[in-house]
VOLOPA-208084 format. One record per residue (C-alpha): x, y, z. Coordinates in steps of 0.05 Angstrom, whole numbers, padded with zeros to 5 digits, always signed. Layout:
residues N
XYZ/...
END
This chain:
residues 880
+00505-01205+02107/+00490-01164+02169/+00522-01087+02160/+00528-01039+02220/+00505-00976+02217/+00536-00925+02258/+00550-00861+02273/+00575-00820+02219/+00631-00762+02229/+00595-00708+02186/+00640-00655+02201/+00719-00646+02223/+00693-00618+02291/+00635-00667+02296/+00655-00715+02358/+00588-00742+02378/+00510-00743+02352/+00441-00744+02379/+00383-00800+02349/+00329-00750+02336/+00282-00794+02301/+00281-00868+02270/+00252-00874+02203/+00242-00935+02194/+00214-00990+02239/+00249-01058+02259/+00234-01107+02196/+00226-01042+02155/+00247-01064+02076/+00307-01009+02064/+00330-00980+02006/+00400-00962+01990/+00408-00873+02001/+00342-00883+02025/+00340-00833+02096/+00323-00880+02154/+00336-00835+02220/+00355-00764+02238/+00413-00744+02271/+00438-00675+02303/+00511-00647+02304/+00527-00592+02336/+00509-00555+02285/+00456-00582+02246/+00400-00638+02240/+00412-00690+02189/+00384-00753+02148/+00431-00818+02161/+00413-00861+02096/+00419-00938+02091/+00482-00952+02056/+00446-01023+02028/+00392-01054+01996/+00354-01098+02049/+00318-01091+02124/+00334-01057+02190/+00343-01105+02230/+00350-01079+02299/+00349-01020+02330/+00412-01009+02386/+00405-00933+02402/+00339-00911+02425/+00310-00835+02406/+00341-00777+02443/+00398-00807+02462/+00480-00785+02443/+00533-00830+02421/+00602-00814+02402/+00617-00818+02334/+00627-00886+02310/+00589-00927+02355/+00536-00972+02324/+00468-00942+02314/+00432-01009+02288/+00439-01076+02250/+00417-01079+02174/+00413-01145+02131/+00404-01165+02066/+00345-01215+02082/+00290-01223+02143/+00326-01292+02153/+00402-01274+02177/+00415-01289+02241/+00431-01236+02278/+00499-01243+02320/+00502-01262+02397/+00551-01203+02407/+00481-01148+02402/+00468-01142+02480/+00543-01119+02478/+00541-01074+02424/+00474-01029+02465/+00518-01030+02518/+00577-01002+02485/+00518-00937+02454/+00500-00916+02528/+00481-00845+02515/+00452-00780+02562/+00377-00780+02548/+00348-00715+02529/+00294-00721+02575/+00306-00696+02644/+00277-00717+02707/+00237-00665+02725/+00203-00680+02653/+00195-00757+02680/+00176-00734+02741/+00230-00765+02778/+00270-00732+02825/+00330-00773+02864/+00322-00789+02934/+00385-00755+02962/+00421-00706+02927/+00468-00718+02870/+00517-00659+02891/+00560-00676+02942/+00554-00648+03011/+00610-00614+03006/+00681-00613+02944/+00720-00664+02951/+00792-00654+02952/+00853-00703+02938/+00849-00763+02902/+00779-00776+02869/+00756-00849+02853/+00712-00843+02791/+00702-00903+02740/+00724-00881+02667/+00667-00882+02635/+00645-00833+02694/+00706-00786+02682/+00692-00785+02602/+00617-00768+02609/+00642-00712+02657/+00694-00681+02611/+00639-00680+02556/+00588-00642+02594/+00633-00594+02625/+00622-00621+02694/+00673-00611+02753/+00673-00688+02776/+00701-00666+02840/+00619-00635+02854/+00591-00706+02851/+00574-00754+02893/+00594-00821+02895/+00541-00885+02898/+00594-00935+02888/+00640-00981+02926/+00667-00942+02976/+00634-00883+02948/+00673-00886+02880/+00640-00845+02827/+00598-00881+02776/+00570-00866+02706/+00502-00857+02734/+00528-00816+02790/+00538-00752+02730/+00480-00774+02689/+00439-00764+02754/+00469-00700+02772/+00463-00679+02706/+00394-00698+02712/+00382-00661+02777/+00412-00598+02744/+00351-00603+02694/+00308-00616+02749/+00250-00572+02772/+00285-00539+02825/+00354-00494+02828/+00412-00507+02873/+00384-00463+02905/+00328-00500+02913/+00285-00442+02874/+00230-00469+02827/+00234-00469+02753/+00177-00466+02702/+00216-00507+02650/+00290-00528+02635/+00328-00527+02570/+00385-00570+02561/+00451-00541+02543/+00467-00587+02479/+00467-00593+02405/+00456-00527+02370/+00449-00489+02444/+00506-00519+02468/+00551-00499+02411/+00515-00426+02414/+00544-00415+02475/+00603-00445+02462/+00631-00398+02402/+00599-00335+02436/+00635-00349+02500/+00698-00361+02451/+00693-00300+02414/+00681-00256+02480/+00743-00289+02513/+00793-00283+02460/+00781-00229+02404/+00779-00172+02436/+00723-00134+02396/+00703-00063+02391/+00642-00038+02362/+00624+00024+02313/+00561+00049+02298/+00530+00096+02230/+00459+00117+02218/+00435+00119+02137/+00385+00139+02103/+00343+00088+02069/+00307+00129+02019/+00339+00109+01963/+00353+00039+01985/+00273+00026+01997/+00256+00050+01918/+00307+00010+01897/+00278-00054+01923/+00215-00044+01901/+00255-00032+01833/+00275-00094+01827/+00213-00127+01854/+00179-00107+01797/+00241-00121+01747/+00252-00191+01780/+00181-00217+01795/+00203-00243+01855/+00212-00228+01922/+00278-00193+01940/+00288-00167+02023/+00324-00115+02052/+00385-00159+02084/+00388-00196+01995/+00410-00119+01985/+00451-00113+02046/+00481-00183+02034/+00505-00156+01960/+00528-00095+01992/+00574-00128+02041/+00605-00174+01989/+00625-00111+01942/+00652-00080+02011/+00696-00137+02037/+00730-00140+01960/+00751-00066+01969/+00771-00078+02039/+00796-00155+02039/+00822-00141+02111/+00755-00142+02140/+00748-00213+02104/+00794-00247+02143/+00819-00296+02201/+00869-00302+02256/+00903-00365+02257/+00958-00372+02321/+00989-00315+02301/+00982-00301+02232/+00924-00256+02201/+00889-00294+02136/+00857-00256+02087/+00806-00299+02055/+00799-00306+01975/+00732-00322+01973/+00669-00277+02001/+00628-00326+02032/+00570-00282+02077/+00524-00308+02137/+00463-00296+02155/+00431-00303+02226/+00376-00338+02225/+00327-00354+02296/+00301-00423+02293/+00266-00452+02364/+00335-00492+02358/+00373-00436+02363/+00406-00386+02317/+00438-00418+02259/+00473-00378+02212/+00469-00414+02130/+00528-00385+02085/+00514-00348+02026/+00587-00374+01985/+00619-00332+01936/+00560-00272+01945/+00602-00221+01913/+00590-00256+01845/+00523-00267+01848/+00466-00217+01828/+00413-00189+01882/+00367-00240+01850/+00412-00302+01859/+00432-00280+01930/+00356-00269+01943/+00335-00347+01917/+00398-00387+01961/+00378-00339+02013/+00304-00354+02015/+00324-00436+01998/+00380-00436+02059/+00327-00402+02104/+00274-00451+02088/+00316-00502+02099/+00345-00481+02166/+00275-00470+02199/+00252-00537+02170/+00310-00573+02198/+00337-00595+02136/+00405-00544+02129/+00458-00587+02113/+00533-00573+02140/+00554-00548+02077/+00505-00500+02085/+00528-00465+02150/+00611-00473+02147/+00656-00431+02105/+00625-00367+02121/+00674-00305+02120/+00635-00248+02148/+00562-00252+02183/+00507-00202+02167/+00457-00199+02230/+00383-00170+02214/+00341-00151+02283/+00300-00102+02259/+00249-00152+02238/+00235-00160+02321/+00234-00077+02319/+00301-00077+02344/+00338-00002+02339/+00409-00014+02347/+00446-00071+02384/+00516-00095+02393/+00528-00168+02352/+00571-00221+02380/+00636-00237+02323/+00619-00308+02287/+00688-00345+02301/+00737-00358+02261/+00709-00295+02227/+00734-00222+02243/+00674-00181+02236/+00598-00180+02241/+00548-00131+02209/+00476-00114+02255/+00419-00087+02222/+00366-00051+02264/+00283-00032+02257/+00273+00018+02197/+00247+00089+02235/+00228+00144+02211/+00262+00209+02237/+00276+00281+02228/+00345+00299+02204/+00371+00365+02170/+00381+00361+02095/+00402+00424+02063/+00388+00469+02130/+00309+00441+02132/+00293+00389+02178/+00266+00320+02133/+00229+00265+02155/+00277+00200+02135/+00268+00128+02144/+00336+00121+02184/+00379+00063+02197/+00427+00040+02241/+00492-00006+02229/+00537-00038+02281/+00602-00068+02265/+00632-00107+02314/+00703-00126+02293/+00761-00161+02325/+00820-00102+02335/+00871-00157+02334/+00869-00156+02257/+00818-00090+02241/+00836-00024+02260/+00785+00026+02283/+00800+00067+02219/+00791+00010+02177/+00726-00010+02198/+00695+00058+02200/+00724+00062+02121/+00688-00009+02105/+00624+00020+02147/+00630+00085+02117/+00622+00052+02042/+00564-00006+02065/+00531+00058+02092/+00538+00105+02019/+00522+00049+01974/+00457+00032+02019/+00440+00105+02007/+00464+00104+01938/+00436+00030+01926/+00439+00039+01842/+00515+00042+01832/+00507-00038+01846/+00469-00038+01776/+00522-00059+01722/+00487-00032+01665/+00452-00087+01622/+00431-00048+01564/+00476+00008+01517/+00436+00057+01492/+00405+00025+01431/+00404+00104+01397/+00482+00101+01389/+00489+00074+01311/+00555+00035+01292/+00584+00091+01258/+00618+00055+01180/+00692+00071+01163/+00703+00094+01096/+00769+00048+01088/+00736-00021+01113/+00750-00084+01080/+00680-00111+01113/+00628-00095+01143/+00628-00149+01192/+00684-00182+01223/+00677-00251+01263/+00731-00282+01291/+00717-00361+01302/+00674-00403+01257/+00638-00457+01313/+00561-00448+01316/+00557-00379+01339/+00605-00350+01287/+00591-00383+01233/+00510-00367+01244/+00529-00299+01260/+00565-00296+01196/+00511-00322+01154/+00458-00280+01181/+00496-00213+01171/+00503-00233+01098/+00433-00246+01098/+00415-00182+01118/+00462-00144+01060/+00525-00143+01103/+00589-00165+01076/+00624-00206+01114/+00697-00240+01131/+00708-00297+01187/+00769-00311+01215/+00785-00382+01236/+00846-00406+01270/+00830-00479+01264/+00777-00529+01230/+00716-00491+01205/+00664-00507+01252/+00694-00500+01320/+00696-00549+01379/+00623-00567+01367/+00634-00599+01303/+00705-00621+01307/+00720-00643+01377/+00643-00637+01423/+00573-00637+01408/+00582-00677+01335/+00638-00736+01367/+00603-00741+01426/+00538-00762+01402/+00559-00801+01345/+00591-00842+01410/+00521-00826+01445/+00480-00867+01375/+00533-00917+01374/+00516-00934+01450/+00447-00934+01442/+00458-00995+01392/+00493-01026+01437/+00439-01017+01493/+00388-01039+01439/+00414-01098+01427/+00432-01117+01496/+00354-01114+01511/+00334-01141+01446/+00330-01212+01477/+00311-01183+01551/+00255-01152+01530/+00228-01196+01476/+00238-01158+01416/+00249-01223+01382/+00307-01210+01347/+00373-01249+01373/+00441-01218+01361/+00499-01261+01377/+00571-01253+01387/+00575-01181+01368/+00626-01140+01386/+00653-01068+01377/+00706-01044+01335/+00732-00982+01370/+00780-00954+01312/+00729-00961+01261/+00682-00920+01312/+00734-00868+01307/+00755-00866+01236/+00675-00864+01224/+00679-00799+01273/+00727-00777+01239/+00696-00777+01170/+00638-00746+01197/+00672-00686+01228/+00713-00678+01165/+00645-00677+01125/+00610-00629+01166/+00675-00575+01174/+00682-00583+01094/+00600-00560+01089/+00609-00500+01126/+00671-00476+01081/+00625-00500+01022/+00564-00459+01054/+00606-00398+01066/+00642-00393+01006/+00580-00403+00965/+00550-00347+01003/+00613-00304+00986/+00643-00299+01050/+00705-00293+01062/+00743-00351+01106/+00818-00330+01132/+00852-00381+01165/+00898-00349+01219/+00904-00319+01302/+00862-00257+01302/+00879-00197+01356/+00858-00127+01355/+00899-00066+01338/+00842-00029+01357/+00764-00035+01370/+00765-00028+01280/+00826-00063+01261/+00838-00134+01266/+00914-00161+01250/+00903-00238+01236/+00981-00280+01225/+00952-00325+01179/+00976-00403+01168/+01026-00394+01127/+01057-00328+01164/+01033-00274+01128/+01008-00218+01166/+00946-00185+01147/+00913-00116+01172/+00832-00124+01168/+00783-00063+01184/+00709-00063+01196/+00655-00035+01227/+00627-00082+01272/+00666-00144+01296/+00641-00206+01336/+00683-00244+01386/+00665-00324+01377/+00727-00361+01402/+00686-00402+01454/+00733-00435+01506/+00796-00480+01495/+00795-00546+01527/+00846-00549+01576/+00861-00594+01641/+00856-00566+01705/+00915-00565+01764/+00906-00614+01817/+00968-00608+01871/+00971-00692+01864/+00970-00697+01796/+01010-00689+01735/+00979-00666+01674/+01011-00728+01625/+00969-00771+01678/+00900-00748+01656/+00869-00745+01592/+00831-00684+01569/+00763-00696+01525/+00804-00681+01465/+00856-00731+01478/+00796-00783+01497/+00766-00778+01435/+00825-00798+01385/+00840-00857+01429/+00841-00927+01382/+00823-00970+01442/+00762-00970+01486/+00793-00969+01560/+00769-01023+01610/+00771-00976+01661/+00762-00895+01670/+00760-00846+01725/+00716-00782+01712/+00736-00721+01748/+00674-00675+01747/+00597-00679+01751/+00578-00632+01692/+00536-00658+01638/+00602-00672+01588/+00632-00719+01647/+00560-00758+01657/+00559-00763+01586/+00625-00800+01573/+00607-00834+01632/+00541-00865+01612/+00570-00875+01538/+00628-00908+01557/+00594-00952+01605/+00550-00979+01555/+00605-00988+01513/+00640-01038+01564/+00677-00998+01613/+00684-00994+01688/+00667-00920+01701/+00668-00886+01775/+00658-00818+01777/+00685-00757+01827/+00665-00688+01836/+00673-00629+01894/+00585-00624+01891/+00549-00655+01938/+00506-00685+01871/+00503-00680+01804/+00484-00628+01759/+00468-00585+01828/+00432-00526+01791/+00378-00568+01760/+00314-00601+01791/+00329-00639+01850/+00278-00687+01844/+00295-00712+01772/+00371-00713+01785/+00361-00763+01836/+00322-00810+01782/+00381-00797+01746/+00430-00810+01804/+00389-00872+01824/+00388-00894+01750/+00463-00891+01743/+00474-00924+01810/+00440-00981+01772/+00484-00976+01708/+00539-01003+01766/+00571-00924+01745/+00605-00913+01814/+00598-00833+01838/+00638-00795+01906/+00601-00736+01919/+00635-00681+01966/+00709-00688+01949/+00766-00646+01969/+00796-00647+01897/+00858-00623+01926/+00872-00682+01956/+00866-00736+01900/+00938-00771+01887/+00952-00821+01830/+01010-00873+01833/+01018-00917+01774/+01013-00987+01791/+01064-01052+01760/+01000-01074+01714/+00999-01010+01683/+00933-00982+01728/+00936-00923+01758/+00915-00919+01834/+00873-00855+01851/+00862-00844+01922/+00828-00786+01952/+00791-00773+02011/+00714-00770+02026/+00681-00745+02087/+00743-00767+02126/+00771-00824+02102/+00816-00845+02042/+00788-00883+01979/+00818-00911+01929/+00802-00929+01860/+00839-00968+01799/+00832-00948+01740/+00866-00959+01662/+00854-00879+01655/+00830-00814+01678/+00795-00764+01646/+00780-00699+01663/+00729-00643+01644/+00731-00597+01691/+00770-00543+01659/+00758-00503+01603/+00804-00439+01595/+00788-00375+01565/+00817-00349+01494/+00800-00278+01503/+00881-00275+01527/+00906-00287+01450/+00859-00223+01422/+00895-00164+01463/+00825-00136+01486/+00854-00103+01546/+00879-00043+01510/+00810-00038+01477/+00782-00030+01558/+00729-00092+01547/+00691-00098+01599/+00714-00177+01628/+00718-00210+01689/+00763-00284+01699/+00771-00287+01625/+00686-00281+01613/+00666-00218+01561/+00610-00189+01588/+00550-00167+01549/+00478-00140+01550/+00427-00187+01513/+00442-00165+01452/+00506-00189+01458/+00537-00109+01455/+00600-00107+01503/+00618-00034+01529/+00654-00011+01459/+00602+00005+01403/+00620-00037+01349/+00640-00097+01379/+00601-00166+01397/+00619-00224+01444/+00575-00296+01429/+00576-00365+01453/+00625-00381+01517/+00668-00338+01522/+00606-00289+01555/+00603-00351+01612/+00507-00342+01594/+00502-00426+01575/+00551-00465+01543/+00507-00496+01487/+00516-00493+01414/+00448-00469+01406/+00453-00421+01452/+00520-00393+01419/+00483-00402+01350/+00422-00357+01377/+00468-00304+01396/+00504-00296+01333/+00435-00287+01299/+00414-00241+01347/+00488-00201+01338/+00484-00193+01270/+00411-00172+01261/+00431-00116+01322/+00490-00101+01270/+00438-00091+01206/+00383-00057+01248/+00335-00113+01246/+00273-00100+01280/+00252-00167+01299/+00288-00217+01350/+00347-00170+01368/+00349-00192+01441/+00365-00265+01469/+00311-00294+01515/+00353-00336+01566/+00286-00363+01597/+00266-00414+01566/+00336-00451+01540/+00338-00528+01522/+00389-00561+01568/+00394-00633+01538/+00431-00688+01565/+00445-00745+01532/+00460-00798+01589/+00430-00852+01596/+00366-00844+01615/+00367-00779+01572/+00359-00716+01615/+00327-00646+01587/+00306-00580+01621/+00268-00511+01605/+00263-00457+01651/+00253-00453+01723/+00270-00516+01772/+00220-00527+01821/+00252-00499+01876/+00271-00437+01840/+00193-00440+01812/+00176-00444+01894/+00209-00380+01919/+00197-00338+01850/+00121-00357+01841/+00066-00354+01896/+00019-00408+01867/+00051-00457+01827/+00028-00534+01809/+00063-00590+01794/+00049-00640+01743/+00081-00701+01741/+00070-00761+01678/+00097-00824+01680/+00128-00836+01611/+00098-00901+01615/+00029-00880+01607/+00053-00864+01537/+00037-00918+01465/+00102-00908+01437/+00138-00908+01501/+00106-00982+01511/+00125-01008+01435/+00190-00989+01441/+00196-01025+01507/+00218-00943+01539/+00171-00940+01596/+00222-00916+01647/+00227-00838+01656/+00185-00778+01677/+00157-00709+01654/+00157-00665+01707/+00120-00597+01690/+00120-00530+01724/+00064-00492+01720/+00031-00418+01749/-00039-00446+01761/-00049-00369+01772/-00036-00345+01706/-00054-00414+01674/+00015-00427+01634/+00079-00474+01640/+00142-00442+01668/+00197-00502+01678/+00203-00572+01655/+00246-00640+01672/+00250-00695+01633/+00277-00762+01647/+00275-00829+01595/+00273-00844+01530/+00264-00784+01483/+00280-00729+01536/+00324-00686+01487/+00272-00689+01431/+00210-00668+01470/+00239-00606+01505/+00244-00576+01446/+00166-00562+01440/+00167-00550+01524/+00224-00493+01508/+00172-00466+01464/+00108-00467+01503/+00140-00434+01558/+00177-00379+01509/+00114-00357+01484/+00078-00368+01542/+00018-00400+01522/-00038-00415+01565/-00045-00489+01583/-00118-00490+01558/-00085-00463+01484/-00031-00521+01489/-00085-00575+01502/-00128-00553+01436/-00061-00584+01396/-00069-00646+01363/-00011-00694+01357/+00002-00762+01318/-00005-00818+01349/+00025-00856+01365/+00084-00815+01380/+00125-00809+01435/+00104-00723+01432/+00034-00746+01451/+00058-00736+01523/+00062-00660+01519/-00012-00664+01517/-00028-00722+01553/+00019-00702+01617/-00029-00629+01617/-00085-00663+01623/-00076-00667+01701/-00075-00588+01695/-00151-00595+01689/-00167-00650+01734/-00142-00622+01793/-00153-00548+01774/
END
């Protein structure tokens, strides 16, 4: 089958595209998402990727050249031996394009003159294709001359005079030294500055500050952070607390009609030999110096490489511009349409000033703010200037304090009916509880629902009993593919018994913890909890009664309630939440997976082994975006082969569903343009998860929360001695174990435990059970690349591995992170067979931080699929 690869419109305002670079070669084997040219938009440069399996074919559009969007780049095929159609000498006519190269470049100048002698006025004969190149390039046609019939205007009339614009001599027949076209990146450059000079009519205001304070303060958290952290990563953070006291400044002017923007999205100019490009920093205002510092240093590295991406330069709200890099003082910055303002930063200088009648030498620096006086006033932006300038001077009010002092005891109440209160039993409260009665506390846990929580009643337990049950299925389905030689026939699977068998296993489990706490005298009240104040707990029990508790010290462990989120095309009875999924009593031929977090690729790979048709559709560009790029895509590539359907890079707003006669519902939704549709018996979704922090009156206690998330220091104190927040509902990682951690680490903070009273975040198992299995620890490799200065990969085929081969497991990976510097391991990936099993020991090595030589004295059994910690360090050494 011969496909046609074209053009693709990457962007609403994207009209046309330049081939930068081919690939691939004609006869080239392709690979489907495999990059096989570059393109530039007016904005950025970008890989095209082979939508099949098979060969290029041939090649229509030649490097350098522009075609609109749409027109047919080249031919692929699934085999060498297609014939190609007779309509091809058509179709490279149809993709005539302006070559980049100019004339005076080639050398070739045009006999006469391509301008005509003199305007021509009245009616002008031009051909159309003549009239459309000149509207695109800006070019008064009327300025040409004709080499047609009767002088008419031709196509190659403007490409030529074009081409003698470029040329190496003016109009005034001056020479020139070199010529730079006016396109792509340049083009649109000029374009938006000339825009924002012509319509916003833009004043600017200028403040000098002090950057004493501000320059210890980065060095601060240099030495805090361990990595590197510039002066605009401060100013960027600065900004984004500024525009959410003054939203006006964070805003747009649409016909007439000022938009203030919800979300703080801040760019930052950045000179490329392309041009300036500005990448987006989104949502800035709730991210930490730190985080803006490593998507500032990964956007920036990506722009200059060429590799930014459009998502990475739209969407910006307000533009931060840094010249004092090039020793620039003070300037005047250009607004960054649609946008209403623009921040310049000048050179660092040191100067005398008066302070308290003396005269100081101060490392001054000075702001501009250009903003657009349509929708800022002048007293508005000198307010917004006036507070970027006094927290740059007074840089440590950005610090939300991480630690209480530790010296303030939980002062005991005489009248308490516990010591400890915990309200939720899942993994965090019920380990919390334990461990306080360990340590001599005694203890009462309040539980509104089945003891144990989601985990054990309606996530981590259900879901991987579904997870085992898969795997059997997988097993057997290779048994006879891979020679195991044993045949099962005709088996099939019994979805109710699958969840009356959950169902008894749940039961079990929420039964042991009663039987566990109960035998460790602890109290269990089954009721809603909500404070009367930061001692007193009322709890409306199950049978109505009211009750009044008192302690000293009280934990918050009500995790998150499964919810379903609100899509403006979609009623709520038309989904499914994961709770609702998991009591169904028949398996679903068909699902629909909104969301790309691990519980959605979860159901998805389980289900799909289990018989059903799964597509997949999220708002990310990929899966799982905040984890190592390089094993996601195994992952991506390994799901693609599962036949598990995913659309990256959806507007979620505009899914619809219409049920269909057969009972299907119809889900349609649009992707990078253009409407899709898919058909499926059900939809699930598992994007939303809502807080419960709403049902426990904490906002007269004045705890310290932001979107429904309890914020904490590490030993999971909030801001009012005496009272703990674990697990979810402080938005640190969404694991059981995590949760479970924290409750120990609450409770022994509560009984003055010397050891382990502080969570170490650094080193956390993320486990994935897809299929392939998935786990992490620690840093990705990008984040590894712009923390740490010297860092080696290692990367282990799991096939090299005994147990991996008897087991007929050889697919998968371990990926491993190290600082050859300081000789230990600082992130892992994991991909195949196993994955969630060996982190474990990973999560350790890099907790402890042992050196690799230590790890490599360790003996393991063999054969075991754990011989592969040691075996994949081995490469440390070889290449040391």
């Amino acid at each position: 089958m011969i496909e046609k690869l074209t053009m693709p419109k990457l962007g609403w305002t994207m009209t046309k595209g330049k081939v930068i670079k081919w690939l691939k070669d004609e006869g080239n084997g392709i690979k489907k998402r495999e990059p096989i040219l570059k393109i530039e938009t007016d904005k950025v440069t970008l890989d095209v990727e082979s939508p099949i399996d098979g060969y290029l074919r041939k090649i229509l559009v030649k490097e350098k050249i522009t075609v609109p969007v749409g027109k047919v780049l080249a031919l692929l095929s699934d085999s060498l031996t297609e014939e190609l159609p007779e309509e091809i000498e058509e179709e490279v006519e149809e993709v005539e394009g302006v070559e980049e190269k100019s004339r005076a470049d080639a050398g070739i100048i045009p006999e006469k003159s391509p301008i005509a002698t003199k305007k021509r006025e009245g009616r002008i004969f031009a051909s159309p294709r003549a009239r459309k190149l000149a509207r695109e390039e800006d070019i008064e046609i009327a300025n040409v001359r004709g080499t047609g019939p009767n002088g008419r205007i031709i196509e190659r009339d403007v490409q030529n005079y074009i081409e003698y614009q470029l040329s190496n001599k003016t109009q005034m027949g001056l020479p020139v030294i070199r010529t730079i076209p006016m396109e792509g990146i340049r083009k649109t450059i000029a374009e938006r500055m000339t825009l924002s000079k012509r319509t916003a009519p833009s004043v600017t205001i200028t403040m000098e500050t002090d950057t004493s304070n501000l320059q210890m303060f980065r060095k601060m958290l240099i030495a805090q952070e361990n990595i590197k952290i510039s002066f605009t990563d401060i100013i960027v953070k600065i900004v984004a607390e500024c525009l959410r006291k003054h939203p006006i400044v964070n805003s747009t002017i649409e016909g007439s009609v000022i938009k203030i923007i919800k979300d703080i999205n801040v760019g930052v100019a950045v000179a490329t030999d392309r041009g300036l490009i500005v990448p987006v920093i989104k949502h800035a205002d709730e991210l930490s110096i730190p985080e803006i510092s490593l998507k500032s240093r990964e956007k920036v590295n990506k722009t200059r490489n060429g590799n930014i991406n459009l998502n990475d330069v739209t969407g910006g709200t307000f533009t931060v511009s840094n010249l004092g890099m090039f020793d620039v003082e003070i300037f005047t910055p250009i607004i960054n349409p649609p946008e209403a303002a623009i921040l310049g930063i000048g050179k660092i200088i040191d100067k005398p000033i008066s302070r308290d009648k003396k005269v100081v030498i101060r490392p001054m620096m000075q702001l501009s703010l250009t903003h657009d006086h349509r929708s800022i006033d002048g007293d508005m932006a000198a307010k917004f200037l006036g507070d970027v300038k006094q927290l740059l001077e007074n840089p440590m009010q950005l610090i939300k304090k991480k630690e209480l002092e530790i010296s303030e005891k939980i002062p005991e109440i005489t009248d308490a009916d516990a010591d400890v209160i915990v309200i939720g039993s899942g993994p965090g409260g019920h380990a919390a509880a334990i461990r306080a009665k360990q340590l001599g506390k005694s203890v009462i846990i309040i539980e509104k629902d089945k003891l144990g929580g989601i985990c054990v009643n309606r996530g981590c337990i259900p879901t991987k009993l579904f997870f085992k049950e898969a795997e059997l299925i997988d097993l057997i389905d290779k048994s006879e593919e891979r020679e195991f030689g044993v045949q099962v026939e005709n088996y099939n699977l019994d979805f109710k018994r699958l969840i009356d068998r959950k169902n008894e296993i749940t039961g079990f489990l929420s039964e042991s913890i009663g039987r566990t706490l109960a035998g460790m005298e602890i109290e269990i009240i089954k009721g809603k909890a909500s404070f009367i104040d930061k001692n007193t707990i009322k709890v409306l029990e199950n049978d109505s009664n009211t009750r009044t508790l008192k302690a000293s010290a009280i934990i918050i462990a009500t995790g998150m309630r499964i919810s379903k989120k609100k899509y403006p095309g979609i009623k709520k009875s038309e989904v499914l939440n994961t709770d609702e999924l998991l009591d169904l009593r028949e398996l679903p031929s068909s699902i629909t997976i909104i969301g790309c977090n691990y519980i959605a690729l979860e159901f998805a790979s389980i289900l799909n082994k289990m018989g059903s048709r799964v597509s997949i559709i999220t708002e990310d560009s990929r899966i799982l975006i905040n984890e190592d790029k390089e094993i996601i895509q195994m992952l991506e590539q390994a799901l693609d082969m599962e036949n598990i359907e995913i659309y990256s890079s959806i507007d979620l707003n505009t899914i619809r569903v219409t049920k269909k006669d057969n009972g299907k519902k119809l889900l349609s939704f649009i992707m990078g343009g253009e409407t899709n549709k898919i058909e499926s018996d059900m939809i699930l979704d598992t994007m939303e998860r809502e807080s419960t922090i709403e049902d426990l009156n904490i906002d007269k206690l004045g705890i310290d929360s932001e979107n429904g998330i309890i914020k904490t220091n590490q030993k999971m104190r909030t801001n009012i001695l005496g009272i703990y927040a674990i697990g979810d509902i402080t938005g640190n990682y969404n694991y059981s174990h995590v949760a479970t951690q924290e409750g120990i680490v609450a409770a022994q903070d509560i009984a003055e435990f010397k050891e382990g009273k502080e969570v170490n975040y650094n080193a956390i198992p993320r486990s994935f059970f897809t299929f392939p299995e998935v786990a992490f620890a620690g840093l990705s490799e990008e984040d590894a690349r712009a923390k740490h200065k010297n860092i080696m990969i290692i990367r282990y085929p799991i096939a090299y591995n005994s147990m991996a081969r008897i087991v007929e497991a050889p697919e998968g990976l371990i990926k491993i992170i190290g600082d050859k510097s300081r000789g230990n391991i600082i992130g892992v990936g994991i991909i195949g067979k196993n994955a969630t099993e060996l982190i474990a020991e990973f999560s350790t090595l890099i907790d402890t931080k042992l050196s690799i030589n230590k790890i490599s004295s360790m003996i393991h059994s063999h054969p075991t699929f754990s011989e592969s910690i040691k075996e994949s360090l081995w490469e440390f050494f070889i290449n040391k």
